[in-house]
C-alpha positions as CSV (number, residue, x, y, z in Angstrom):
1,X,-47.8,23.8,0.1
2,X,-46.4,26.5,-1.8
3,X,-43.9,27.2,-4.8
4,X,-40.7,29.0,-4.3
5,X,-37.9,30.6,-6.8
6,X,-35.2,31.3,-5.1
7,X,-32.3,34.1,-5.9
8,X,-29.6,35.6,-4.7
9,X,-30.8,39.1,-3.9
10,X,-33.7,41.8,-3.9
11,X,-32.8,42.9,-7.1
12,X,-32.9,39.5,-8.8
13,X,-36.2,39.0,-6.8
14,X,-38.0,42.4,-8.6
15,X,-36.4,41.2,-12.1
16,X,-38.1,37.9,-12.0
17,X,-41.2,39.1,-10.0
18,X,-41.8,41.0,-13.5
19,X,-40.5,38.4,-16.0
20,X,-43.1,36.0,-14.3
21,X,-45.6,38.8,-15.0
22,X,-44.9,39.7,-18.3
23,X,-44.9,35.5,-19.6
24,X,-48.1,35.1,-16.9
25,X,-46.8,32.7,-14.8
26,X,-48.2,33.0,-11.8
27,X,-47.2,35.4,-9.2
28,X,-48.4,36.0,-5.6
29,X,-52.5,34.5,-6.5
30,X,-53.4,30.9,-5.1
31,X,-51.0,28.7,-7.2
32,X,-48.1,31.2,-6.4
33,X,-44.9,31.0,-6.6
34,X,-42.6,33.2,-4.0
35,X,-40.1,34.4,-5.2
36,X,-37.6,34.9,-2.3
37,X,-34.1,35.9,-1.7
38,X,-32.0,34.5,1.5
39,X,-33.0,37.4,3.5
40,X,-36.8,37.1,2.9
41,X,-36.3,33.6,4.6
42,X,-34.7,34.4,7.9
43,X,-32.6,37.7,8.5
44,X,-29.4,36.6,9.4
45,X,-28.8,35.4,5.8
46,X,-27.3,36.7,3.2
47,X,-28.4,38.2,0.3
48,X,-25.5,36.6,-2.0
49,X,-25.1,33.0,-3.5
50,X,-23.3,32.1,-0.5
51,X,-26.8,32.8,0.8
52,X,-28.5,31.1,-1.1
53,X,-26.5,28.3,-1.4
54,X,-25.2,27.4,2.1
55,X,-27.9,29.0,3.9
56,X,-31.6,29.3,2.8
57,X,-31.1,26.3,0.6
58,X,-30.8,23.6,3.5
59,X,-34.2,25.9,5.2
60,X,-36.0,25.0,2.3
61,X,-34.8,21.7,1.3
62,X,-35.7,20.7,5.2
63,X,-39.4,22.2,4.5
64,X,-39.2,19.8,1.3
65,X,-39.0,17.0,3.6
66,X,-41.6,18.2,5.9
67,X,-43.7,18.6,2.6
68,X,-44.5,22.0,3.3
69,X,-42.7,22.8,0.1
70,X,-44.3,21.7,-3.7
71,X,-42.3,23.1,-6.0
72,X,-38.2,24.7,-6.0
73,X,-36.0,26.6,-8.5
74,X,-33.4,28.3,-7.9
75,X,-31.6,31.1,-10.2
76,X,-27.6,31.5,-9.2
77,X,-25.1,33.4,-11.5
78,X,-22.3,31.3,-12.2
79,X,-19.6,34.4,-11.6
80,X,-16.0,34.0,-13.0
81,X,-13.2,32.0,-12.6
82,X,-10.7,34.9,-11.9
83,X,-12.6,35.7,-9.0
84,X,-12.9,31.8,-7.4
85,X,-16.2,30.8,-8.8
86,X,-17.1,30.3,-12.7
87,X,-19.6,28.3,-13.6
88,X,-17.8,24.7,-12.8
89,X,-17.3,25.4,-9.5
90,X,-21.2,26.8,-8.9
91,X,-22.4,23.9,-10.2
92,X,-20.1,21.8,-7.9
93,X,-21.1,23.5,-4.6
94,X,-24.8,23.3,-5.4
95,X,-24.8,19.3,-6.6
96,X,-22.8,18.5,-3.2
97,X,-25.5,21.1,-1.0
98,X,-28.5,18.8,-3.1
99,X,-26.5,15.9,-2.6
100,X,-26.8,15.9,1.0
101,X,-30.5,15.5,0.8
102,X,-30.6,12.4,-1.7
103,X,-30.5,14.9,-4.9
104,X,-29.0,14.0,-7.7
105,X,-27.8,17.2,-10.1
106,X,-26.5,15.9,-13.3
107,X,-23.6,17.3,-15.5
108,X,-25.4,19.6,-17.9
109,X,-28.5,18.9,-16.0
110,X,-31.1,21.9,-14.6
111,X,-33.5,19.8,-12.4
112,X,-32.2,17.9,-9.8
113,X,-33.9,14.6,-8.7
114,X,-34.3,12.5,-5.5
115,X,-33.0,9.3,-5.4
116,X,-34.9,8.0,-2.8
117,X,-37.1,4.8,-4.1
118,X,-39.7,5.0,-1.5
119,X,-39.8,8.9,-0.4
120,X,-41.4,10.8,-2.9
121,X,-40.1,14.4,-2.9
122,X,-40.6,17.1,-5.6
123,X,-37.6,18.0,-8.1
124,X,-35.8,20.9,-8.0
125,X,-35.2,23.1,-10.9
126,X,-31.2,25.0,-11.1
127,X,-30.3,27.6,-13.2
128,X,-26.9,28.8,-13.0
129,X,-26.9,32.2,-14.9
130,X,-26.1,33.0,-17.9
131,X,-27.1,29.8,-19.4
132,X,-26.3,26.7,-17.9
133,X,-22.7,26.4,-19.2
134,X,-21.2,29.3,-19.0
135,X,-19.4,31.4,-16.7
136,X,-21.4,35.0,-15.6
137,X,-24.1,36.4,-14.4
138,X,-27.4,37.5,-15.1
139,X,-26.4,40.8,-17.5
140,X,-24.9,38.1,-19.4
141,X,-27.9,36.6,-20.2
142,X,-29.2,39.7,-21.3
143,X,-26.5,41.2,-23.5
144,X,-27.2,37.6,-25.6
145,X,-30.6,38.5,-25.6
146,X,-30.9,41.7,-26.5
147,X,-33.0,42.8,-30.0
148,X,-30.6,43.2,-33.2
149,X,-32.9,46.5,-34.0
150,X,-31.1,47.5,-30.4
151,X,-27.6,45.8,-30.6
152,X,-26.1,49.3,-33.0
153,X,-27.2,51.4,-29.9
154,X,-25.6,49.3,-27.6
155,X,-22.4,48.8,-29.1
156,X,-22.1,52.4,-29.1
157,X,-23.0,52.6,-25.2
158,X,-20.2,50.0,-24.9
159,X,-18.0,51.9,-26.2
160,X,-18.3,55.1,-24.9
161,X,-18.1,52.6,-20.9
162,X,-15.0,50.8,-22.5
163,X,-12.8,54.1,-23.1
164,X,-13.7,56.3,-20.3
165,X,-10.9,58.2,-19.5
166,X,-9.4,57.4,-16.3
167,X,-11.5,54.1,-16.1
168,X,-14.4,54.5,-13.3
169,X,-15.3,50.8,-13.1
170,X,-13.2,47.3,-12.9
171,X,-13.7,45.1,-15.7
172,X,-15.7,42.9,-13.9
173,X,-18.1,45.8,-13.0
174,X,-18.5,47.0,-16.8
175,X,-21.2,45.2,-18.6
176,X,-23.5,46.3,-15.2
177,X,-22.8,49.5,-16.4
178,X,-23.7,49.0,-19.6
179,X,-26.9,47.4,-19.4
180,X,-27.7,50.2,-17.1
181,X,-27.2,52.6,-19.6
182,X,-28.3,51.4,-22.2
183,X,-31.6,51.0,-20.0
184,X,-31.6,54.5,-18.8
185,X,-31.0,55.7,-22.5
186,X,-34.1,54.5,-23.5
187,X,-37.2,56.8,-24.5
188,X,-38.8,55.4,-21.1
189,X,-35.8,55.0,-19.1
190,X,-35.8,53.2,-15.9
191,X,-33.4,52.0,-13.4
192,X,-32.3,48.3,-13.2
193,X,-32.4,45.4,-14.9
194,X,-36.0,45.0,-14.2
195,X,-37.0,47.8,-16.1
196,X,-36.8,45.6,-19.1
197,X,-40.2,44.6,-18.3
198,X,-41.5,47.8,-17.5
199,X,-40.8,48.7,-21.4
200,X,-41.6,47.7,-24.7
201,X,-40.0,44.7,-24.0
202,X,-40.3,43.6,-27.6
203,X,-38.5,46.5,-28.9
204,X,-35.1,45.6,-26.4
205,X,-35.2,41.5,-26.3
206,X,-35.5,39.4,-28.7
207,X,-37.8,36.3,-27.0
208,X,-37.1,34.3,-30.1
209,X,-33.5,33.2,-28.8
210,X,-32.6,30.4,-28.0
211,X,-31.3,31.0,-24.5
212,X,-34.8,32.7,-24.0
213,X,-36.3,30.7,-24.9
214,X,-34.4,27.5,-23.1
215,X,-35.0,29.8,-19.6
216,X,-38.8,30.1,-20.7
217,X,-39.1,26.3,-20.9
218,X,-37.0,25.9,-17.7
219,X,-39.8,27.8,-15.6
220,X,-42.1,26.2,-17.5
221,X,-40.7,22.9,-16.2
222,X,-40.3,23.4,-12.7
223,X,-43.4,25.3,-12.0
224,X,-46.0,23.7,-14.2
């Protein structure tokens, strides 16, 4: 049986793939987890969390009940409200999705759990990006995370993205931008939010925080 993380795109999938890495939980050896987006599952899904929700979701809670499946998390961002999700409404569509296969997703809850008294099936771990309560998306979770010996430097990259004449990006597009930047300014830049891990990662985040911390202990959870 096998172990699967499961996000919303390709980008997500090399972020993790390297946060895994970094914290040494296991990737790709014999008590792997997979860390997959919708498309890696079958390529007529999509790489969204439409995808992963109303798509590669019922794929791999059906290999759950064929017990080909030990252990499932799943990262989502929670978006915004202005644009018709936020992170009420995430939560909503992925308790009804586990519902539908006897799992039980709790308010303020991150591991869902089968209700069934006689079938034993694993529980599945759900992170709604940034943290489980709020509305966003991954970035989010980063900009909370991000070291105060760093936080000067990127308040001024903020800035500069805020008050671009003739504004380039939407609003919803800016903090993307930002984190980008403020990656690519770095004395090793790299592209992507990955590249956190491909840096001195102690120098940018600050794994003391709490909502580091909290995700930590969330893989921790569903994988151990």
């Amino acid at each position: 049986m096998s172990r699967f993380l499961l996000v919303e795109g390709k980008t997500d999938v090399a972020f993790f793939e390297l946060f895994c890495q970094y914290h040494q939980i296991t990737v790709d050896s014999i008590q792997n987890i997979d860390i997959l987006s919708p498309t890696a599952i079958d390529l007529s899904f999509h790489d969204n969390k439409g995808g992963v929700i109303d798509e590669a979701l019922d794929d791999l809670l059906l290999q759950i009940q064929n017990k080909r499946v030990e252990k499932l998390g799943i990262i989502i961002d929670a978006d915004f409200e202005k644009d018709g999700q936020g992170f009420l409404k995430t939560h909503a569509r992925i308790t009804k999705k586990l519902s539908d296969y006897d799992y039980l997703l709790k308010p303020n809850a991150n591991i869902a759990i089968h209700q069934s008294e006689t079938i034993q099936r694993p529980d599945i771990g759900v992170w709604i990006m940034p943290n489980n309560k709020d509305s966003g998306a991954i970035e989010h979770w980063i900009k909370e995370n991000i070291h105060q010996d760093e936080q000067e430097f990127y308040d001024y990259i903020e800035n500069i993205i805020k008050n671009i004449p003739k504004q380039k990006f939407k609003s919803s597009q800016q903090l993307k931008v930002t984190i980008g930047t403020w990656l690519l300014w770095q004395k090793h830049p790299h592209l992507g939010t990955q590249s956190l891990f491909a840096q001195k990662i102690d120098n940018l985040i600050n794994r003391d925080n709490q909502s580091y911390q909290e995700l930590l202990a969330w893989f921790g959870q569903v994988f151990d």
